[in-house]
C-alpha positions as CSV (number, residue, x, y, z in Angstrom):
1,X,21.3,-4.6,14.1
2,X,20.2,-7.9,13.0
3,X,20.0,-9.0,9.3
4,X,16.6,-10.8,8.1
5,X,18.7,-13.5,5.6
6,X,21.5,-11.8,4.0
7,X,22.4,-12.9,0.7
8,X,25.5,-14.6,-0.1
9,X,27.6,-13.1,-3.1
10,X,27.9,-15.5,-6.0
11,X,31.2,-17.2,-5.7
12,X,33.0,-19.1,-8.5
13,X,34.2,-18.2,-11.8
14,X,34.3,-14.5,-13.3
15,X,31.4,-13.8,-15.1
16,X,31.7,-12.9,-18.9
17,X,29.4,-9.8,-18.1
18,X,29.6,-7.3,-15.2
19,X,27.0,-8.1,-12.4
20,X,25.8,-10.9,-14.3
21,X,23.8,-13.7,-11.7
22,X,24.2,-11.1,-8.8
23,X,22.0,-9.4,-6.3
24,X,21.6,-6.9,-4.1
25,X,22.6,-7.6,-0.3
26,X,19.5,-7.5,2.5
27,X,19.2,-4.5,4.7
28,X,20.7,-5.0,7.8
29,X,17.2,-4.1,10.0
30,X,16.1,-5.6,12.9
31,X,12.7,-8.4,11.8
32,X,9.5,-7.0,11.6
33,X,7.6,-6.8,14.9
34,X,4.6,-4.6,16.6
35,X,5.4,-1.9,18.5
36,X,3.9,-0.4,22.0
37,X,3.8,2.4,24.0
38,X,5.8,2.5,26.9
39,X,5.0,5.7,28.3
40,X,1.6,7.2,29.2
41,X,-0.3,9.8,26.0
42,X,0.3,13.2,26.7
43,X,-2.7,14.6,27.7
44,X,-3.1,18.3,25.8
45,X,-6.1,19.3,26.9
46,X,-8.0,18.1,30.3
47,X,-11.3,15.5,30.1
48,X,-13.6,18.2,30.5
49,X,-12.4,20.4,27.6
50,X,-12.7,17.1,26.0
51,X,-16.3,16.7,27.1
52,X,-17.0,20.4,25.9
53,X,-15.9,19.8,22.2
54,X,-18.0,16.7,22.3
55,X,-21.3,18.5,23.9
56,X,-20.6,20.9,20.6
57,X,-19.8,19.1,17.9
58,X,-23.5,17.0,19.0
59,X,-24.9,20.4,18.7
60,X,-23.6,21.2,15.2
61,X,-24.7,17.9,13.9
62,X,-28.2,17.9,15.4
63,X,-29.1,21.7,14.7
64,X,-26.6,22.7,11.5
65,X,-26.2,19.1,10.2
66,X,-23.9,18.2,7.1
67,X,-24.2,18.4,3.3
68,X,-24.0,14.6,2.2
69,X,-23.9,14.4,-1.3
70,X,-24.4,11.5,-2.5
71,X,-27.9,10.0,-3.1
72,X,-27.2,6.4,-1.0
73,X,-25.2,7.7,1.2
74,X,-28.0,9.6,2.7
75,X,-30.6,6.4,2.1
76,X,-28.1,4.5,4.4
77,X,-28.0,7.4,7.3
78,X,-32.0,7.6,7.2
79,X,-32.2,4.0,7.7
80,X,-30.0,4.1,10.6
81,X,-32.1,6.7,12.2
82,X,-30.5,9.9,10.8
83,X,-32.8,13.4,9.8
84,X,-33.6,13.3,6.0
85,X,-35.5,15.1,4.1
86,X,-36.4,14.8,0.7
87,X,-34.9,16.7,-1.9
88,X,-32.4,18.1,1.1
89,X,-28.8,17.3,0.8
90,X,-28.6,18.7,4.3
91,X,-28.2,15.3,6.9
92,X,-29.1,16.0,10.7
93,X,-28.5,13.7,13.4
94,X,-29.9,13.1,16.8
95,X,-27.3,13.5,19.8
96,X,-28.8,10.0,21.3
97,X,-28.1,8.3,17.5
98,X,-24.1,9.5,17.7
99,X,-23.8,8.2,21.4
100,X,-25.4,5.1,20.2
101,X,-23.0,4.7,17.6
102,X,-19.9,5.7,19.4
103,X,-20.3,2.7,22.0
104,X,-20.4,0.7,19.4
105,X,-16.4,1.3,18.0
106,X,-14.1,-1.3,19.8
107,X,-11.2,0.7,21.5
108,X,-9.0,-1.5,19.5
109,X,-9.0,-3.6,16.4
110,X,-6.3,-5.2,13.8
111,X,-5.6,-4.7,10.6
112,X,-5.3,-7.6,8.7
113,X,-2.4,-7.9,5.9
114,X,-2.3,-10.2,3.7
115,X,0.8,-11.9,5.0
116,X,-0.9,-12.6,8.8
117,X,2.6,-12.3,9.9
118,X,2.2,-8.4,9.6
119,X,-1.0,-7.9,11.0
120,X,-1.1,-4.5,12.9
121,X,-2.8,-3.5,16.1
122,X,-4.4,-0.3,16.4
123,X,-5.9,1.8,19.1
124,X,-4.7,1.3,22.9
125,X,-0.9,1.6,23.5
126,X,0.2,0.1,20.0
127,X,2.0,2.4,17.6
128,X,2.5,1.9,13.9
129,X,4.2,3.9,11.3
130,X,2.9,4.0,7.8
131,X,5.1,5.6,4.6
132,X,3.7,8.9,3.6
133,X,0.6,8.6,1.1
134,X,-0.6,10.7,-1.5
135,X,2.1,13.2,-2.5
136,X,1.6,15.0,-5.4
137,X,5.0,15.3,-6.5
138,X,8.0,13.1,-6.1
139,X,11.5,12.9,-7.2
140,X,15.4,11.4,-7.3
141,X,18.7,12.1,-8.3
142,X,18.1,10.5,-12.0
143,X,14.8,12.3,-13.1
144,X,14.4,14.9,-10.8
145,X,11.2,16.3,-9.6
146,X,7.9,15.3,-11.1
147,X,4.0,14.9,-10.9
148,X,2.8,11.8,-9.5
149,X,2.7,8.9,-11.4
150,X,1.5,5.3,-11.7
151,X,4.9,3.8,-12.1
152,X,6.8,6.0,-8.7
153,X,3.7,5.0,-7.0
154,X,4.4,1.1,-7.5
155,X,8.1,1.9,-6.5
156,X,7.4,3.9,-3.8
157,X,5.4,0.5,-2.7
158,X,8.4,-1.5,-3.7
159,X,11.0,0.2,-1.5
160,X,8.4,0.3,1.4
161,X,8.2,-3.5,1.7
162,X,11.7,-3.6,1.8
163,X,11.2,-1.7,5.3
164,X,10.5,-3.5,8.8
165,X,9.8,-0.5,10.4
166,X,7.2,0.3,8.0
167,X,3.8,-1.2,9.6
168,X,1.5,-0.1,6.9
169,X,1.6,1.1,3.4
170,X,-1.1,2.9,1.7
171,X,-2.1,6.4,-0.3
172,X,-2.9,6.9,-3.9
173,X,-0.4,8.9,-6.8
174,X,-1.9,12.9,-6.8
175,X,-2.2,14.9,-10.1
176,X,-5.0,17.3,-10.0
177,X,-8.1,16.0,-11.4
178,X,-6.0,13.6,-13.6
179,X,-6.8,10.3,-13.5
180,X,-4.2,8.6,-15.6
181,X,-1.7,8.3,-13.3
182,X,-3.7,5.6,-11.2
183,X,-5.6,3.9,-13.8
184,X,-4.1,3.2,-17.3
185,X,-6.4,4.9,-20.2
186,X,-8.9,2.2,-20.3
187,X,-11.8,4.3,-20.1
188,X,-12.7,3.7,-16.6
189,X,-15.1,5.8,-15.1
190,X,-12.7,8.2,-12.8
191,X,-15.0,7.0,-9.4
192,X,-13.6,3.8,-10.1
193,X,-9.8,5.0,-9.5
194,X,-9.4,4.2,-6.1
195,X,-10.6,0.4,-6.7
196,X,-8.0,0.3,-9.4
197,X,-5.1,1.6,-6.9
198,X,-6.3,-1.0,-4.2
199,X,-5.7,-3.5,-6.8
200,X,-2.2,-2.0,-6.8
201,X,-1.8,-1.6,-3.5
202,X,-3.0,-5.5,-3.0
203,X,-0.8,-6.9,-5.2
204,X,2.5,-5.3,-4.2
205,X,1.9,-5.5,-0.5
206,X,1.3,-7.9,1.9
207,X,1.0,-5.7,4.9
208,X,-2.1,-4.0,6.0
209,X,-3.1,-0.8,3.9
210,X,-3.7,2.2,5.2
211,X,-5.7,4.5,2.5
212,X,-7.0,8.0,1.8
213,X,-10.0,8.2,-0.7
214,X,-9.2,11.5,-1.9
C-alpha cells in the first residue's frame, strides 16, 4: 500500500504532558484516483425486455400521469410541453416530449468537487463509491446507538475525507419529521433544511456530493 505523506513523530525532548504537540499518523491507502470498469455490465434482462418497460412506463405517464405537488413545479412541466390542467395536481406527458428529453441526457458527465483534483466521472465504464447517506441511526463503542444528529453527521463527513476510496460523500442526518438535527434552532423554515446541510456538506468536503432530498 502506498502512504499519501505520513507524519513524522515529534522527536526531541519529553513532553511535560502526555501526547502533547503530537498527531495522529496517515492511513496507509493508496492516492486518490478514478476508477473503471474492466469487465463488460452484466446484462439481467435482454434489450427487448428493456424496450417493453420503456413502451409501458410511456404509457403510464401519458394515460395515468403523476401527482406533482407543488405549484411551480407543474408551471415548469407545462412550459416544457407537459399536460396541465388547472386546479389538477395530476401531470400527463406526451410519449414524443419524454423521447425528446431522454436524447438530451449525455451518457456521461463529471461531478465537479470542489478540490478539481477529485472530480468524479459518471456514466460509461467509470465506477465510484460513495459513504452511505442518510441513516437514521448511528453509533460507537463510547455512546452507543443513537438518532441522527448534526454533530455524527459532520463526523461521519470527517472520517470520509480521510478515505481515498471514497469518491463521493453526501446524505443528510434522519430523525423523523425533526428538523433540529440538520439545522440549529434558528427558526428556519424546515423546506430550507436541505440548503442548510449543503452548507455542511460544502464546507467539510471538497469532493463531489452526492445527495438525497428526502
Amino acid at each position: 500500500m502506498i502512504a499519501d505523506q505520513p507524519i513524522p513523530k515529534a522527536r526531541g525532548r519529553r513532553r511535560s504532558r502526555r501526547g502533547e504537540g503530537m498527531q495522529a499518523p496517515a492511513i496507509m491507502q493508496r492516492p486518490f484516483a478514478q476508477l473503471t470498469r474492466p469487465y463488460p455490465a452484466v446484462e439481467r434482462i435482454s434489450d427487448d425486455q428493456i424496450e417493453h418497460i420503456h413502451h409501458a412506463s410511456l404509457e403510464l405517464l401519458s394515460k395515468t400521469g403523476l401527482d406533482v405537488l407543488h405549484e411551480d413545479a407543474r408551471a415548469i412541466m407545462k412550459m416544457a410541453g407537459a399536460d396541465v390542467k388547472e386546479g389538477d395536481v395530476r401531470v400527463r406527458f406526451d410519449p414524443d416530449l419524454i423521447n425528446g428529453a431522454i436524447e438530451t441526457v449525455p451518457s456521461e458527465f463529471t461531478l465537479h468537487a470542489r478540490n478539481e483534483k477529485h472530480n468524479v466521472n459518471m456514466g460509461g465504464d467509470n465506477v465510484a463509491f460513495a459513504m452511505m447517506a442518510s441513516a437514521p441511526n448511528c453509533s460507537d463503542i463510547d455512546n452507543g446507538r443513537r438518532a441522527g444528529n448534526q454533530k455524527d453527521f459532520q463526523n461521519f463527513l470527517r472520517l470520509a475525507q480521510t478515505h481515498n476510496i471514497l469518491h463521493m460523500t453526501g446524505g443528510v442526518p434522519r430523525r423523523a419529521r425533526r428538523y433540529s438535527c440538520v439545522c440549529p434552532p434558528s427558526g428556519l423554515y424546515p423546506r430550507l433544511h436541505h440548503i442548510y446541510r449543503q452548507g455542511i456538506l460544502h464546507l467539510l468536503a471538497w469532493r463531489g456530493t452526492c445527495c438525497r432530498c428526502d
